[in-house]
C-alpha positions in Angstrom: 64.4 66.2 -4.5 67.4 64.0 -3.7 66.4 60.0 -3.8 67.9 58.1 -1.5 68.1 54.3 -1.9 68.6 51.9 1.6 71.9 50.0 1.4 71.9 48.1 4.8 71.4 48.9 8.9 73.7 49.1 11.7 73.8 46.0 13.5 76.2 46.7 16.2 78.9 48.6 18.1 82.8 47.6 17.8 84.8 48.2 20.4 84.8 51.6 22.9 85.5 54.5 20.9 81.9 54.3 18.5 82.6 53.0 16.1 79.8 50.5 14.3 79.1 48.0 12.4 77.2 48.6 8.5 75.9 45.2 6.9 75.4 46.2 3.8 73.2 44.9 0.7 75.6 46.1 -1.8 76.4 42.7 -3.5 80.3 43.2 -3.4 83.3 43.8 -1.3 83.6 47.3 -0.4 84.6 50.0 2.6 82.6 52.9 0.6 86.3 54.4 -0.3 85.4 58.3 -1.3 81.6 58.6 0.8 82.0 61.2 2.8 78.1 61.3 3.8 75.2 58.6 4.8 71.4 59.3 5.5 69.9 57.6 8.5 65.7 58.1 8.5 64.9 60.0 11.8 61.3 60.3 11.0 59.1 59.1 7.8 60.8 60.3 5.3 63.2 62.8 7.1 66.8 61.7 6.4 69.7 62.7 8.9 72.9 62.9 7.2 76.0 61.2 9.3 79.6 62.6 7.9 81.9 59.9 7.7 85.2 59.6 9.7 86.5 55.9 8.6 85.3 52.8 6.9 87.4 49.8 6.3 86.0 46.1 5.6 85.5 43.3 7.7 83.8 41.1 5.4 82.2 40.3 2.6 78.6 42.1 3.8 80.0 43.8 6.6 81.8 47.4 6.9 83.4 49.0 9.7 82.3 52.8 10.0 83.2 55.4 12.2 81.0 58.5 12.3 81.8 62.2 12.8 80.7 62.9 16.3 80.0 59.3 17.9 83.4 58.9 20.2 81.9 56.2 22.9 79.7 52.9 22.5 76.6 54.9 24.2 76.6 57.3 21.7 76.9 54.7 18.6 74.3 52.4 20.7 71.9 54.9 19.4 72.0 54.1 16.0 71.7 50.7 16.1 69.6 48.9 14.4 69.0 51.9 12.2 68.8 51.5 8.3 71.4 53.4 6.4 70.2 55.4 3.2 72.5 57.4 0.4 71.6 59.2 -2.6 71.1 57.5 -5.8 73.9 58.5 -7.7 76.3 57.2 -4.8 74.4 53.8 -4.9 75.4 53.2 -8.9 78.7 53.9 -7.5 78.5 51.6 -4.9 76.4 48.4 -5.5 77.1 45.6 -8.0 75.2 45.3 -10.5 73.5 41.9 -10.1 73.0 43.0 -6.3 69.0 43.3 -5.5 69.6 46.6 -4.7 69.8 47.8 -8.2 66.7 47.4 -9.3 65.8 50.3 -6.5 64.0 53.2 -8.4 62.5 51.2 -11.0 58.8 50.9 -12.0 56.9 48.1 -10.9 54.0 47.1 -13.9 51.8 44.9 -14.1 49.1 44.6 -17.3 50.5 47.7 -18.7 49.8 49.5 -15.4 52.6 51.0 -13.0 52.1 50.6 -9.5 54.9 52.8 -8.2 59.0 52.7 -8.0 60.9 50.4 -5.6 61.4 52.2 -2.4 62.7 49.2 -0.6 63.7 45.7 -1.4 63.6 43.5 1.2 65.5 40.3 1.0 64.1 37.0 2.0 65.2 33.1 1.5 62.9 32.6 -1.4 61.8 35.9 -3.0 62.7 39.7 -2.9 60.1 42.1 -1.7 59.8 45.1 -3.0 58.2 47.8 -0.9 56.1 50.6 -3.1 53.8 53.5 -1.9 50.3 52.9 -3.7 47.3 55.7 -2.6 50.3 56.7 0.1 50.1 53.7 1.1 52.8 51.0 1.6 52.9 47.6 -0.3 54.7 44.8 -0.3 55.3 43.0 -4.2 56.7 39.7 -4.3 59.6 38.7 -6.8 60.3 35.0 -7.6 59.7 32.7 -10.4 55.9 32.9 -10.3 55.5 36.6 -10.0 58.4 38.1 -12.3 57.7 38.1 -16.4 60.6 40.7 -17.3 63.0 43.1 -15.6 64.3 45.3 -18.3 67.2 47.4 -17.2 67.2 49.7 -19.9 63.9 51.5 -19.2 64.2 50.7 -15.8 61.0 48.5 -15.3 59.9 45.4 -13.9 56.8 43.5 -15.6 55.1 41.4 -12.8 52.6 38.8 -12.6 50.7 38.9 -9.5 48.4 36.7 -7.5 44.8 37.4 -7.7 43.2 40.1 -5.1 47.6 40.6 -3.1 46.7 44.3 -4.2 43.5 44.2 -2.3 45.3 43.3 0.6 46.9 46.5 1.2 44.4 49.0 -1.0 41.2 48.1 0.6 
């Protein structure tokens, strides 16, 4: 099964002819030069894929995208504010490699025990969160100073610290 990693959400529609705006979590520049395809979630777990027309860049986190089959600003109102998902393979391509976005797919430990892979990270002013599934359900991890011992890239792991009973929270 094809992993797909989120890279951003459409924020809005430029001009008339449907085109929209992607701000992106990438950690560099880009237009996505060579994607031809991106995954927006219709249901839980049920990605759509979009073909795409254009992209170009209008700044540093944003990109301009125009899909195959959205021609007015009703059509691309749709889609907005809908997160934008590709496969795994087109994310290495894609995203820097300090971007928060790159530690998607990596197990999350903690005493010697995984909890699950990154599904999500979510990006706050002081911390990440990292979205798992635990017992199917979802749960939020905290990265900052206090909560992070070691990311090791190599194995694709992150060793966490975390407060006493957060897991309880969401487990029950």
């Amino acid at each position: 099964m094809t992993e797909y990693f989120n890279i951003g959400k459409m924020v809005a529609v430029h001009g008339l002819k449907g085109e929209l705006i992607l701000l992106h979590e990438l950690g560099k520049k880009t237009s996505l030069k060579g994607l031809t395809t991106i995954f927006l979630e219709d249901k839980k777990n049920s990605m759509l894929p979009w073909f795409i027309e254009s992209t170009s860049i209008r700044s540093e986190k944003e990109i301009l995208i125009k899909l195959e089959g959205l021609d007015s600003r009703e059509s691309a109102m749709k889609l907005v504010p809908k997160k934008v998902w590709i496969p795994e393979a087109d994310h290495k391509k894609y995203a820097a490699k300090t971007a928060p976005s790159s530690i998607l797919g990596y197990m999350v430990i903690e005493d010697g025990k995984e909890l699950g892979k990154i599904l999500e990270i979510i990006e706050q002013p002081q911390q990440l969160l990292c979205r798992l599934e635990m017992n199917g359900m979802e749960v939020l991890i905290p990265l900052h100073e206090a909560s992070l011992e070691k990311i090791d890239h190599r194995k694709k792991q992150i060793l966490v610290d975390l407060p006493d009973g957060l897991l309880d929270i969401y487990l029950g």
